[in-house]
Backbone as JSON Lines, residues from 0, in Angstrom:
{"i":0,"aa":"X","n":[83.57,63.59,62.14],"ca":[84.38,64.36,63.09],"c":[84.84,63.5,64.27]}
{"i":1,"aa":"X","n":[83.89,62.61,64.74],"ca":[84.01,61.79,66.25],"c":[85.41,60.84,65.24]}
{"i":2,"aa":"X","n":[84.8,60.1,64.35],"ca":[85.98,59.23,63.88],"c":[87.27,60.02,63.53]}
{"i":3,"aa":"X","n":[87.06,60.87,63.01],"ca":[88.75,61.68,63.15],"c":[89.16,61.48,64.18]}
{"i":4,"aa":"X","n":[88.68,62.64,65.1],"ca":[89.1,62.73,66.35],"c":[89.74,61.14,67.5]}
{"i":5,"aa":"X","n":[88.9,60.29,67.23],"ca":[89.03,59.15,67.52],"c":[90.63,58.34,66.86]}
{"i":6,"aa":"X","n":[90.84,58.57,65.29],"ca":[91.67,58.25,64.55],"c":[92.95,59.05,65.4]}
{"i":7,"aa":"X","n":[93.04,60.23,64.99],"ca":[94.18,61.04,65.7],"c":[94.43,60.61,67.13]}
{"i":8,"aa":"X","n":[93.93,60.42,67.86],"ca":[94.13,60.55,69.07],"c":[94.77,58.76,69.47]}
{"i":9,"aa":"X","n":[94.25,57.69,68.68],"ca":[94.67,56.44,68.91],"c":[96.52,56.53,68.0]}
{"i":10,"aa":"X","n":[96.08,57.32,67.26],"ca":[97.56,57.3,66.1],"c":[98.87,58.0,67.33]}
{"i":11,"aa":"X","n":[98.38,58.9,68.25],"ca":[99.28,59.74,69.03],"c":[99.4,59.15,70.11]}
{"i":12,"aa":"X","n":[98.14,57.89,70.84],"ca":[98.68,57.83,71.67],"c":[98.81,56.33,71.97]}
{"i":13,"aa":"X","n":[98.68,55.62,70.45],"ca":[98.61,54.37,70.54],"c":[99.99,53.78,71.74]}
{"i":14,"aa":"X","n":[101.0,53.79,71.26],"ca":[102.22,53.36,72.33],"c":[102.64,53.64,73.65]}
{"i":15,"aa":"X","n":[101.7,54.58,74.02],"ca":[101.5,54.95,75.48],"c":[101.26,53.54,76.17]}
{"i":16,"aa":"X","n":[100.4,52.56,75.68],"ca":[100.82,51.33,76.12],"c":[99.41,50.56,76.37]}
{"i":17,"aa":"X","n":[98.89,49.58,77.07],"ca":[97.43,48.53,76.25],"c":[96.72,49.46,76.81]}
{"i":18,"aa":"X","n":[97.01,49.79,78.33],"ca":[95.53,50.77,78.69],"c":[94.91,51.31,77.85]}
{"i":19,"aa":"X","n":[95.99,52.83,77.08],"ca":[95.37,53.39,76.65],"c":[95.01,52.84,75.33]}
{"i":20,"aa":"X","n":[95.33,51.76,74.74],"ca":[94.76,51.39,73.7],"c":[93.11,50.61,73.98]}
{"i":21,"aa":"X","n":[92.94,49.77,75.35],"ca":[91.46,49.38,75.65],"c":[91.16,50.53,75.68]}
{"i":22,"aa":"X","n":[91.52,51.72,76.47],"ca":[90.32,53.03,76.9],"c":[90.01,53.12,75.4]}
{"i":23,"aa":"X","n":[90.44,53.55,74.6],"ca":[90.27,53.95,73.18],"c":[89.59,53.25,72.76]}
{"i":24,"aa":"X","n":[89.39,52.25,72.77],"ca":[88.38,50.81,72.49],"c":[87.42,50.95,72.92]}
{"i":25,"aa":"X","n":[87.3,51.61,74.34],"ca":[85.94,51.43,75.23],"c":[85.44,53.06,74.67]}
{"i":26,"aa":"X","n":[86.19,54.09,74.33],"ca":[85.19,55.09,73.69],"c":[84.95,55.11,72.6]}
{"i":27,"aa":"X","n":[85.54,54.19,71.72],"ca":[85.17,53.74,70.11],"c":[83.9,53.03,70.6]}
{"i":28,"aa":"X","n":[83.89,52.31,71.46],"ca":[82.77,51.59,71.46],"c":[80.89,52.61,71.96]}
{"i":29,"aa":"X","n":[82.06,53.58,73.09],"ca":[80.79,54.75,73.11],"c":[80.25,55.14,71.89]}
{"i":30,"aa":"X","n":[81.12,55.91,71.16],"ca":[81.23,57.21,70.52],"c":[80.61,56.88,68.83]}
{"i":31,"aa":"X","n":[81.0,55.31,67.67],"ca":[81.2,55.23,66.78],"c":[80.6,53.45,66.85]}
{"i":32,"aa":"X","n":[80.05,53.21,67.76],"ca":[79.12,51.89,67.65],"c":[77.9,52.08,67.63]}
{"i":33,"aa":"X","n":[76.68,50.9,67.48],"ca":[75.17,51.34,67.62],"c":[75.08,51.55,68.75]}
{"i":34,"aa":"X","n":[75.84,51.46,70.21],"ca":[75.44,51.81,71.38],"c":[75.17,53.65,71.56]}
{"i":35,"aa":"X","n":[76.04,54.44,70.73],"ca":[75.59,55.62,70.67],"c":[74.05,55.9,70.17]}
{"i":36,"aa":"X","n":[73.9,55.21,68.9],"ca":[72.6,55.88,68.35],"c":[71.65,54.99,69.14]}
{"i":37,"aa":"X","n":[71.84,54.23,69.79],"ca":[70.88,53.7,70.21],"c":[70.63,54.79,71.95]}
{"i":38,"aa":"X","n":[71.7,54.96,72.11],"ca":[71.91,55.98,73.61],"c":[70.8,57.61,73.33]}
{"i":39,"aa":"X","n":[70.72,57.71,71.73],"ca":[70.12,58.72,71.62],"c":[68.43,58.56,71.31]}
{"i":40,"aa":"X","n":[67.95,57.31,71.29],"ca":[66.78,56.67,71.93],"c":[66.24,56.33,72.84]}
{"i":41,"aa":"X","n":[67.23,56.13,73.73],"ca":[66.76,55.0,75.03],"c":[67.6,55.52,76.03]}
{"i":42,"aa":"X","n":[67.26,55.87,77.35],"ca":[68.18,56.73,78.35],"c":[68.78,55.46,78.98]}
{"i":43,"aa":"X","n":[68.31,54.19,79.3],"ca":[68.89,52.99,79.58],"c":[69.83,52.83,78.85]}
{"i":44,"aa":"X","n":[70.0,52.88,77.54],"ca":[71.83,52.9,76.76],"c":[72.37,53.86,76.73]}
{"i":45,"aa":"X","n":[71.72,55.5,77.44],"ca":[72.55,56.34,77.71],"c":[73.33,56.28,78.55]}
{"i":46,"aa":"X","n":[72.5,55.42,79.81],"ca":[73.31,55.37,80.52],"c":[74.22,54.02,80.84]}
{"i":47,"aa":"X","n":[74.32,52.93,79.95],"ca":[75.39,52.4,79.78],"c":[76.73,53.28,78.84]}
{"i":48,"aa":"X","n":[76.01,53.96,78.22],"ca":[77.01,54.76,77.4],"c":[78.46,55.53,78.98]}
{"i":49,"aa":"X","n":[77.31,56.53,79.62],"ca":[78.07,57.03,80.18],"c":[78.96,55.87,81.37]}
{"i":50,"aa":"X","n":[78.33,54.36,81.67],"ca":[78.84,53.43,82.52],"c":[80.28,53.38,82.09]}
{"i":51,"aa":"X","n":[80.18,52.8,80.78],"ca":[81.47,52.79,79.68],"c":[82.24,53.45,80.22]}
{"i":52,"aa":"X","n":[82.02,54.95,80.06],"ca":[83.24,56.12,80.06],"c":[83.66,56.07,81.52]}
{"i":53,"aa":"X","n":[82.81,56.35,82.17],"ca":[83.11,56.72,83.61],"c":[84.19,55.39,84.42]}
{"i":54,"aa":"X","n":[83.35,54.49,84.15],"ca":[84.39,53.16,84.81],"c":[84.96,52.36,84.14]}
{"i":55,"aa":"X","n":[84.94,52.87,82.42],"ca":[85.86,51.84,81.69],"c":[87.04,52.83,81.2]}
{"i":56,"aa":"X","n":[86.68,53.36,80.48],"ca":[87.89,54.67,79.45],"c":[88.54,55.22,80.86]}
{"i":57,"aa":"X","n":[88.01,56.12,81.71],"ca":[88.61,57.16,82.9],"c":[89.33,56.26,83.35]}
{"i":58,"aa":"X","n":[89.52,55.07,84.29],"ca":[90.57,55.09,85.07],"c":[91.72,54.28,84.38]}
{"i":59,"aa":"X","n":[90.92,53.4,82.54],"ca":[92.25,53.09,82.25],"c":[93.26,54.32,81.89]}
{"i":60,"aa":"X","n":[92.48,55.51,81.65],"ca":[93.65,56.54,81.29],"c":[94.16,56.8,82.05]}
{"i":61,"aa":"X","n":[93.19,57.07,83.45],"ca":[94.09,58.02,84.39],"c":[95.22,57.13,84.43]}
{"i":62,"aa":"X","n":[94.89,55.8,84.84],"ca":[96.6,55.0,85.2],"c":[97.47,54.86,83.95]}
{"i":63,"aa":"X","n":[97.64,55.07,83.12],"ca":[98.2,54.8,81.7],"c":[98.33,56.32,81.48]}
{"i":64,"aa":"X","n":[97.99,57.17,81.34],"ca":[98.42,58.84,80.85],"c":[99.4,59.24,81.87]}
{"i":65,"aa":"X","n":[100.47,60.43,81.76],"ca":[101.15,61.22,82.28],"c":[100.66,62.55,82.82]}
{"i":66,"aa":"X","n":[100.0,62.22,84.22],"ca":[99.15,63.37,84.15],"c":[99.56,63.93,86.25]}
{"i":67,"aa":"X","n":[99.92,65.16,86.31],"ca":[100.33,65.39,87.01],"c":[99.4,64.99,89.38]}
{"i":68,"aa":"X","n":[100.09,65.69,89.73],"ca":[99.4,65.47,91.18],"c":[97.67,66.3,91.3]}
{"i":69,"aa":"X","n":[96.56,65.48,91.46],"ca":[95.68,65.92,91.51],"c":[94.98,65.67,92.55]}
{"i":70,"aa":"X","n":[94.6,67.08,93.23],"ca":[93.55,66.45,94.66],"c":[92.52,66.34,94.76]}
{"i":71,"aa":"X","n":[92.25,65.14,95.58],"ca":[91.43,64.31,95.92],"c":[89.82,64.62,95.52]}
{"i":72,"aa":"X","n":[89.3,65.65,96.89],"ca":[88.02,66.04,97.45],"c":[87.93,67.6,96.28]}
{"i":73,"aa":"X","n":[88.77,68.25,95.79],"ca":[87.83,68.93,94.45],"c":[87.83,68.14,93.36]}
{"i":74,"aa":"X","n":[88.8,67.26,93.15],"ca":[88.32,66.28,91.29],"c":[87.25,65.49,92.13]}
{"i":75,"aa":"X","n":[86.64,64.87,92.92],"ca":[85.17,64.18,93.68],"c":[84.46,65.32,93.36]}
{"i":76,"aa":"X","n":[84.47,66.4,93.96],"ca":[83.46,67.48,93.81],"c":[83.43,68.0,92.55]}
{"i":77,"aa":"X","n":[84.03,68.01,91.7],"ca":[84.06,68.44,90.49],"c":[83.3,67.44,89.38]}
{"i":78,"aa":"X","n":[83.92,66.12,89.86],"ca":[82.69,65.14,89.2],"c":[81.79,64.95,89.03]}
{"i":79,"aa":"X","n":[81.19,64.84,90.98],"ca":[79.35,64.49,90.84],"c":[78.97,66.15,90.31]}
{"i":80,"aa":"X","n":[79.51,67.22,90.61],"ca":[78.83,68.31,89.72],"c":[78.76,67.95,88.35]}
{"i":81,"aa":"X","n":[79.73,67.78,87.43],"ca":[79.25,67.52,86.56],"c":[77.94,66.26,86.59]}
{"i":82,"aa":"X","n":[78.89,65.28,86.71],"ca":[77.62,64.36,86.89],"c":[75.73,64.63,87.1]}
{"i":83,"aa":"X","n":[75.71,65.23,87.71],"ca":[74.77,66.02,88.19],"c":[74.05,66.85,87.57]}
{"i":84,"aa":"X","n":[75.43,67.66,86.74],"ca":[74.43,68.57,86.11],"c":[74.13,68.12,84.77]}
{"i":85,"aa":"X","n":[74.57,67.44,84.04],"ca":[74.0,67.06,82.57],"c":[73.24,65.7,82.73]}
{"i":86,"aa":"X","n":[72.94,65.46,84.28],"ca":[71.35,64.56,84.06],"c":[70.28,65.54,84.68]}
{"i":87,"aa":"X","n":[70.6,66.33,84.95],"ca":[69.12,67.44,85.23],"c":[68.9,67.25,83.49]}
{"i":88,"aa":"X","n":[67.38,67.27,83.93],"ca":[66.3,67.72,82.48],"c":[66.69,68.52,81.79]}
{"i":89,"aa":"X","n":[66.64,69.79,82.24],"ca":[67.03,71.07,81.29],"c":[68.12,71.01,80.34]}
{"i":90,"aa":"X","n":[69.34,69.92,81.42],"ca":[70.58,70.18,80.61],"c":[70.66,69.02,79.7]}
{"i":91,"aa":"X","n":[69.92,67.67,80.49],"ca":[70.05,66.54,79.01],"c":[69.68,67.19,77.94]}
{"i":92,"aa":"X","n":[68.27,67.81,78.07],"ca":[67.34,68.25,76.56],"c":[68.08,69.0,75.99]}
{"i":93,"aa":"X","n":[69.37,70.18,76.68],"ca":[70.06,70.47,76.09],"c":[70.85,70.2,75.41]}
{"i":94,"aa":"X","n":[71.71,69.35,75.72],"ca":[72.76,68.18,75.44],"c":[72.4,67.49,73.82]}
{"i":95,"aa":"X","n":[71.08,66.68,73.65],"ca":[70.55,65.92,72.77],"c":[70.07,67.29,71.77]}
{"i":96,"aa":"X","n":[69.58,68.2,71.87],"ca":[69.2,69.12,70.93],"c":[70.46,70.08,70.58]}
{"i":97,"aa":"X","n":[71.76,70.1,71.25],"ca":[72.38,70.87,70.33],"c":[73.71,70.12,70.47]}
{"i":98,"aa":"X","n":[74.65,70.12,69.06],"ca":[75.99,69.37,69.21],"c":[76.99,69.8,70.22]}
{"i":99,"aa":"X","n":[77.21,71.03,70.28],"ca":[78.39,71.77,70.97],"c":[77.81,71.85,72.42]}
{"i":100,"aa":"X","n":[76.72,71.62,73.16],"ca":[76.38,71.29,74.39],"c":[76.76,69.78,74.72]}
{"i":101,"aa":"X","n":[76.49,69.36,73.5],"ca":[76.18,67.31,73.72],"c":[77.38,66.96,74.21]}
{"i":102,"aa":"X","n":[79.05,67.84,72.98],"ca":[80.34,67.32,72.99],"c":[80.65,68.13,74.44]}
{"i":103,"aa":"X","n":[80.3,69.1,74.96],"ca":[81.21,69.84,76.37],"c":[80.78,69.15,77.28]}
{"i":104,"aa":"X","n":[79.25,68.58,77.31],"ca":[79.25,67.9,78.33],"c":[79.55,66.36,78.82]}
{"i":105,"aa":"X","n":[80.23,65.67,77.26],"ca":[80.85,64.57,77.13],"c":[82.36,64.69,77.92]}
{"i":106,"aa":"X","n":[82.43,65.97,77.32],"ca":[84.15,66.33,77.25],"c":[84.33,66.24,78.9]}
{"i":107,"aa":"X","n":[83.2,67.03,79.61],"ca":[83.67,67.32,80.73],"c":[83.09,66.3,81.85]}
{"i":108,"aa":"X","n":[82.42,65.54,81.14],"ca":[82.24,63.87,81.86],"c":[83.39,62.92,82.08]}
{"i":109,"aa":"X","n":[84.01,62.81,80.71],"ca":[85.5,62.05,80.69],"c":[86.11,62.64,81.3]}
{"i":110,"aa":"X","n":[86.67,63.9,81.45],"ca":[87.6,64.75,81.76],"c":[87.92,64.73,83.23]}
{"i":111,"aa":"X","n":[86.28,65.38,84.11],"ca":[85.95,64.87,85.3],"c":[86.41,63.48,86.05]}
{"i":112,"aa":"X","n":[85.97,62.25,85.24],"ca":[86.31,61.06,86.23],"c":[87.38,60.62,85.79]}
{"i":113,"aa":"X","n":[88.5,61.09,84.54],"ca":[89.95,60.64,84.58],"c":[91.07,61.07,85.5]}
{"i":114,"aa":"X","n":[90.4,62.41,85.82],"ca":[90.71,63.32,87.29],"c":[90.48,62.72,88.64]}
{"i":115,"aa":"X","n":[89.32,62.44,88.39],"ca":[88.94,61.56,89.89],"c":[89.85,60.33,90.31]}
{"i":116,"aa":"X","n":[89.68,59.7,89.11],"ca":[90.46,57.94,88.77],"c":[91.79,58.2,89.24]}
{"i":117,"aa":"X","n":[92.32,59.42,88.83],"ca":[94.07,59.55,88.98],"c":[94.18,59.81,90.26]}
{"i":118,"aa":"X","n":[93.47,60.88,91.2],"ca":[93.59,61.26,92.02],"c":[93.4,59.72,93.58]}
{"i":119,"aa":"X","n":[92.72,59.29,92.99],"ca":[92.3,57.81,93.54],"c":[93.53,57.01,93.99]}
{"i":120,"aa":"X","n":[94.35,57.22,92.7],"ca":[95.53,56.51,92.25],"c":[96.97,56.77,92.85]}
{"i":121,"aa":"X","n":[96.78,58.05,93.17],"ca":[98.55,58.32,94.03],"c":[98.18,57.85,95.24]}
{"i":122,"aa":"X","n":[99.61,57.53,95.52],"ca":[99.99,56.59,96.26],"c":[99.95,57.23,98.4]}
{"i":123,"aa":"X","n":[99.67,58.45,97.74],"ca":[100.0,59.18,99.29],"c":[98.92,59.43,99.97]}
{"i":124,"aa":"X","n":[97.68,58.64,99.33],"ca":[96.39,58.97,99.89],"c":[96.06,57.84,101.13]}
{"i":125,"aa":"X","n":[95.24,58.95,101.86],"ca":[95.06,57.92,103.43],"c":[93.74,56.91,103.16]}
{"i":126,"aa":"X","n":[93.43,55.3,103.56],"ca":[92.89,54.75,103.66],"c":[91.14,55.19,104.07]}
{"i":127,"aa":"X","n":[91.52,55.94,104.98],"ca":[89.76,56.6,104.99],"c":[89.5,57.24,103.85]}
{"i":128,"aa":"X","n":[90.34,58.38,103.4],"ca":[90.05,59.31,101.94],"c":[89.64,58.17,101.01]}
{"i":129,"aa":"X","n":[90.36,57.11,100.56],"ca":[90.19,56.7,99.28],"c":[88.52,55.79,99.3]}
{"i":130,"aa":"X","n":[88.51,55.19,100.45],"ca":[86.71,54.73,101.4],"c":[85.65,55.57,101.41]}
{"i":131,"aa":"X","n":[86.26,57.07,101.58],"ca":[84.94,57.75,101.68],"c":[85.03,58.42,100.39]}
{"i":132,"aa":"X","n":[86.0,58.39,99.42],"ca":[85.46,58.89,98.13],"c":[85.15,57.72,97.47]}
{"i":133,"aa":"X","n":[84.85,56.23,97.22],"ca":[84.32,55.39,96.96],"c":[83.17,55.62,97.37]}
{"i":134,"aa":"X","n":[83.02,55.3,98.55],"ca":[81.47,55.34,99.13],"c":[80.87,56.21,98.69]}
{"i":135,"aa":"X","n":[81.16,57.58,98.4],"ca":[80.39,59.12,97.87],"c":[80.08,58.73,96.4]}
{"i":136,"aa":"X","n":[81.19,58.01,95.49],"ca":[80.88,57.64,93.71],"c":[79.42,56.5,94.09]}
{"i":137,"aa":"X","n":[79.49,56.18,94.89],"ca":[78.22,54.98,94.91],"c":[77.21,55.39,95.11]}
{"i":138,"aa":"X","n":[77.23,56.05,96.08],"ca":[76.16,56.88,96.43],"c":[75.64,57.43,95.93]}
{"i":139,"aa":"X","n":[76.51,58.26,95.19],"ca":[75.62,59.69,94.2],"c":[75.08,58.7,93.15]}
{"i":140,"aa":"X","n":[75.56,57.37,92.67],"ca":[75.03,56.72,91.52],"c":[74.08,56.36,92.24]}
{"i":141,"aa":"X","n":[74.17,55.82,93.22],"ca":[72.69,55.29,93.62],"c":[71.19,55.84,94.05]}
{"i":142,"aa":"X","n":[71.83,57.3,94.07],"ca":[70.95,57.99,94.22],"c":[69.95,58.38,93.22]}
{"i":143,"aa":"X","n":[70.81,59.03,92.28],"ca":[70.63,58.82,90.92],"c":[69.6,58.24,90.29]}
{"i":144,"aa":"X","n":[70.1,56.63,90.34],"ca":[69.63,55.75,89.88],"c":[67.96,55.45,90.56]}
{"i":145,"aa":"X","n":[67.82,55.87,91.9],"ca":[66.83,55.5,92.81],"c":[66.04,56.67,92.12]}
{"i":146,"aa":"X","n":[66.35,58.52,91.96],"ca":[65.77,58.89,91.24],"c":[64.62,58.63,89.97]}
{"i":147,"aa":"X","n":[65.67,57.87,89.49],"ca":[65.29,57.51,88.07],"c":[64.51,56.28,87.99]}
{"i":148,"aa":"X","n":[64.5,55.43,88.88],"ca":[63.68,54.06,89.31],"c":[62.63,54.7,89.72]}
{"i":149,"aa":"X","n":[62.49,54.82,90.76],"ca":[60.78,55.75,91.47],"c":[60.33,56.44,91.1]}
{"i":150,"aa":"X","n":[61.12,58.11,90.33],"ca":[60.22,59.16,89.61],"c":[58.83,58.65,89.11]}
{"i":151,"aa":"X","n":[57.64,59.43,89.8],"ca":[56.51,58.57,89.24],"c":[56.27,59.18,87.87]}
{"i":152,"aa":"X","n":[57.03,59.86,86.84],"ca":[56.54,59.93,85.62],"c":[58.15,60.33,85.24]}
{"i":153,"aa":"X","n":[58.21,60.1,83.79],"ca":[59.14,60.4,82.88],"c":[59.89,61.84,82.93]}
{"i":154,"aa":"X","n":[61.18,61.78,83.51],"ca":[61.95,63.52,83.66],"c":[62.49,63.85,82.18]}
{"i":155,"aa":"X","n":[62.28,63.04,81.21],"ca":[63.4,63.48,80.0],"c":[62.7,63.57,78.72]}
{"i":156,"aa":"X","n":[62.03,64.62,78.49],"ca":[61.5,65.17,77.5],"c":[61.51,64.54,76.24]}
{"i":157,"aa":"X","n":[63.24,64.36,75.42],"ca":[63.74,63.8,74.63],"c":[63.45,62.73,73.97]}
{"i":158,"aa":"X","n":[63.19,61.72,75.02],"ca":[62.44,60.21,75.42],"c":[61.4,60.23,74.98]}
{"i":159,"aa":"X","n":[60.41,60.96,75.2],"ca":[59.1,60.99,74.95],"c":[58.31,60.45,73.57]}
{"i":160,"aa":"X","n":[59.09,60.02,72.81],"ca":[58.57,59.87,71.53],"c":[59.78,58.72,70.82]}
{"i":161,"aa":"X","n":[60.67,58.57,71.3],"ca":[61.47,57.56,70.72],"c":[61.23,56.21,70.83]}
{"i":162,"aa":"X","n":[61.23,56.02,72.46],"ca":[61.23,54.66,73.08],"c":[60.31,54.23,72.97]}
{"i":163,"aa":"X","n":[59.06,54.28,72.04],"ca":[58.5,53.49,71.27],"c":[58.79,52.51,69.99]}
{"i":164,"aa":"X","n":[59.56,53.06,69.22],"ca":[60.3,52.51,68.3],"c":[61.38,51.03,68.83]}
{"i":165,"aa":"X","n":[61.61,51.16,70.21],"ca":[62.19,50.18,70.73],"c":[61.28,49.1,71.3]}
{"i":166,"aa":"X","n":[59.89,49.79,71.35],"ca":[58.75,48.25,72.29],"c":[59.23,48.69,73.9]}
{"i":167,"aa":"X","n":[59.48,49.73,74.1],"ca":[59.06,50.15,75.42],"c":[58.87,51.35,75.97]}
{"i":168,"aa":"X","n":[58.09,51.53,76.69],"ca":[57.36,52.2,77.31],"c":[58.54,53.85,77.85]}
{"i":169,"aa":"X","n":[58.09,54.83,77.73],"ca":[59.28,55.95,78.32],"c":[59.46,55.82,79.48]}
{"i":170,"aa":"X","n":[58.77,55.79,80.79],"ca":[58.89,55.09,82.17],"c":[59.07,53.86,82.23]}
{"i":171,"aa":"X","n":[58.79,52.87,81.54],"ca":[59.7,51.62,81.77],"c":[61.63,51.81,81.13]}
{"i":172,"aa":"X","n":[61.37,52.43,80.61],"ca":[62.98,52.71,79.91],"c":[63.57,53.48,81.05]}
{"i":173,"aa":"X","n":[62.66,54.42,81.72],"ca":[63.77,55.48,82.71],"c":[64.05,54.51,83.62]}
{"i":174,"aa":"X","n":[62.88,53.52,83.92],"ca":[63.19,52.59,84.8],"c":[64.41,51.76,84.82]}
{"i":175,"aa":"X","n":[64.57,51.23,83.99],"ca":[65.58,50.65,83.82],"c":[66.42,51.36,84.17]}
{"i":176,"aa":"X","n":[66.88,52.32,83.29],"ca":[68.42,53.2,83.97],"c":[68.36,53.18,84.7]}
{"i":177,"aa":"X","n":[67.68,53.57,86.09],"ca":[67.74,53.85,87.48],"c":[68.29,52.44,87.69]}
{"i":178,"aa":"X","n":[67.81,51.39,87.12],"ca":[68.15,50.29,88.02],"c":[69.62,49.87,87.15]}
{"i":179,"aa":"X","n":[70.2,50.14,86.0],"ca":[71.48,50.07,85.63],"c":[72.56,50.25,86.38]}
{"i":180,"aa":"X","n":[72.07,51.76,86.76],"ca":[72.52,53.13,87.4],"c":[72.78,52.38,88.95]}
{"i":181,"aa":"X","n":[72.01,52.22,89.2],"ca":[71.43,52.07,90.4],"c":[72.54,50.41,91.45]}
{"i":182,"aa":"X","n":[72.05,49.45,90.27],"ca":[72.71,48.45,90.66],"c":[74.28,48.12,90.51]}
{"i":183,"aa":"X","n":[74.36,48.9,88.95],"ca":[75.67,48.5,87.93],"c":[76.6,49.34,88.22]}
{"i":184,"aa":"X","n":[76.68,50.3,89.61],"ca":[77.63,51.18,90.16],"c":[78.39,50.94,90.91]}
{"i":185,"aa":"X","n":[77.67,50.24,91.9],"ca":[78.5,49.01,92.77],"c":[79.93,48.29,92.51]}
{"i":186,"aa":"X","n":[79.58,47.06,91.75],"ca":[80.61,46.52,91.25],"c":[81.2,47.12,90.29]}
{"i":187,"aa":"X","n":[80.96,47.87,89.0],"ca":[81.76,48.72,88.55],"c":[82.74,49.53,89.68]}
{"i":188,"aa":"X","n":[82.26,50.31,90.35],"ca":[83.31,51.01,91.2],"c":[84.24,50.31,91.7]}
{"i":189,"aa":"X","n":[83.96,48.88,92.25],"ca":[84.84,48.49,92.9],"c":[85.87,47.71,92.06]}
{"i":190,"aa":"X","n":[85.68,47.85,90.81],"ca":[86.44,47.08,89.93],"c":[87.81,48.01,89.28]}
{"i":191,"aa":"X","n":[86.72,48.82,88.93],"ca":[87.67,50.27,88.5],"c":[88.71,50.85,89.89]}
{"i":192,"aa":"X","n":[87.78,50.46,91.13],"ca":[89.17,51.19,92.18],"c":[89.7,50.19,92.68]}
{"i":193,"aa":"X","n":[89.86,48.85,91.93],"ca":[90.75,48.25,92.3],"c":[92.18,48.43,92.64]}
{"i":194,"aa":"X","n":[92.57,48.95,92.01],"ca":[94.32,49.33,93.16],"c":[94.36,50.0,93.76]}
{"i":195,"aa":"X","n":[93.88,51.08,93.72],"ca":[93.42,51.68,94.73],"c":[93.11,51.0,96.02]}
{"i":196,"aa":"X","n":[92.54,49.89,96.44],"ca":[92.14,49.42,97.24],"c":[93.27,48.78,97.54]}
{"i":197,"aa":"X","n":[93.67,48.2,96.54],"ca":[94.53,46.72,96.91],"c":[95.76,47.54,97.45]}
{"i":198,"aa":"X","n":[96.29,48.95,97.01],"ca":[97.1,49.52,97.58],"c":[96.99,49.9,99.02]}
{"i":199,"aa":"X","n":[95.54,50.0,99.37],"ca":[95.63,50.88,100.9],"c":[95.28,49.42,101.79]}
{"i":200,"aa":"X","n":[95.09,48.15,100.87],"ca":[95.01,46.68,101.76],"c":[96.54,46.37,102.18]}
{"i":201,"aa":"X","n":[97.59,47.0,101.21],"ca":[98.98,46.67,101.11],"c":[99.82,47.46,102.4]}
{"i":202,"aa":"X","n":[99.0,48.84,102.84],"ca":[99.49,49.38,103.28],"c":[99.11,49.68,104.96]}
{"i":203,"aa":"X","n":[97.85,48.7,104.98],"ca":[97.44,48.33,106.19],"c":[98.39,47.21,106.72]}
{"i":204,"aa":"X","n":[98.27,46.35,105.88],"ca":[99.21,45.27,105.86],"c":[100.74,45.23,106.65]}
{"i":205,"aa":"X","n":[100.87,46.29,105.98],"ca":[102.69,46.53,106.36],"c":[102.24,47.33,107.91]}
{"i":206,"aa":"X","n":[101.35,48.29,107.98],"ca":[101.34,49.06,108.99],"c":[101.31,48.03,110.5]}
{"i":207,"aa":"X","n":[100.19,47.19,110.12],"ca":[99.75,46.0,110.93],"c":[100.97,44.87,111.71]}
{"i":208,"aa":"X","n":[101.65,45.03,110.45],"ca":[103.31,44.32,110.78],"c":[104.14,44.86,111.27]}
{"i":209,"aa":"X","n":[103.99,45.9,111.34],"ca":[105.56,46.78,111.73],"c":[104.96,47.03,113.27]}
């Protein structure tokens, strides 16, 4: 089904142009590589899984898709909610134990930060907005991540019995994510909001001159 879906969607939107052909690359690489089945062992490649989507696939689409004016501070708030809510416990265990939870809350992970990415992206946004919704994506990852580093015992049920099969420990594995999470948000963000930035550096620039 993922490879259909995957097939169709590169066949329709292959000529949209390279973005969207890397994004497609970078969720082939989620969705239909060992990084998935291995994501469904180890919450440390889950959460490179979701690194992938969030700062690789989302903002090459948002800039490469035809997708209308979106604001700012609800696609942010709409994100870390999601975000948020399918790493609570209840809802991962949900997620991993049933398909049609696993795919809505994929769906509405991508969906979420291609919204965010675009909104990032028009051109009419003020230099503080686009700073303090950076600073807020870091944050909430780092928070996250600090979660998931310190928790003094294992939050993810799921885990409990796999990450042996890998030679590590279920709290050394959450560990890690936190520190994926934790560290690998940083420079991801600032890579992914690169024009973004370089636009509101462009526009200080001119302001500074005139």
């Amino acid at each position: 089904m993922v490879l259909v879906a995957l097939a169709l969607s590169g066949w329709a939107l292959w000529r949209q142009g390279a973005g969207v052909q890397l994004a497609l690359g970078l969720l082939a690489l989620a969705y239909v590589s060992p990084l998935c089945a291995l994501s469904a062992g180890l919450l440390s490649a889950r959460t490179v899984h979701h690194l992938v989507i969030v700062f690789g696939a989302a903002p090459l689409l948002a800039g490469a898709l035809k997708i209308g004016r979106v604001p700012l501070v609800p696609a942010l708030l709409c994100h870390l909610g999601v975000f948020w809510l399918w790493h609570l416990p209840a809802a991962y265990e949900l997620a991993l134990s049933n398909d049609a939870a696993y795919w809505a809350g994929q769906i509405a992970l991508l969906a979420s930060a291609v919204l965010l990415w675009r909104a990032l992206g028009q051109d009419d946004q003020s230099p503080t907005t686009v700073f303090f919704v950076i600073a807020a994506m870091v944050m909430q990852m780092g928070m996250l991540g600090a979660v998931l580093t310190f928790a003094p015992g294992a939050l993810y049920a799921p885990h409990y019995l796999t990450t042996a099969r890998y030679g590590i420990g279920v709290l050394a594995d959450q560990q890690m994510a936190g520190l994926l999470m934790w560290v690998g948000s940083l420079p991801l963000t600032v890579a992914a909001a690169w024009p973004p930035l370089a636009r509101v550096a462009r526009q200080a620039r001119i302001e500074l001159a005139g």
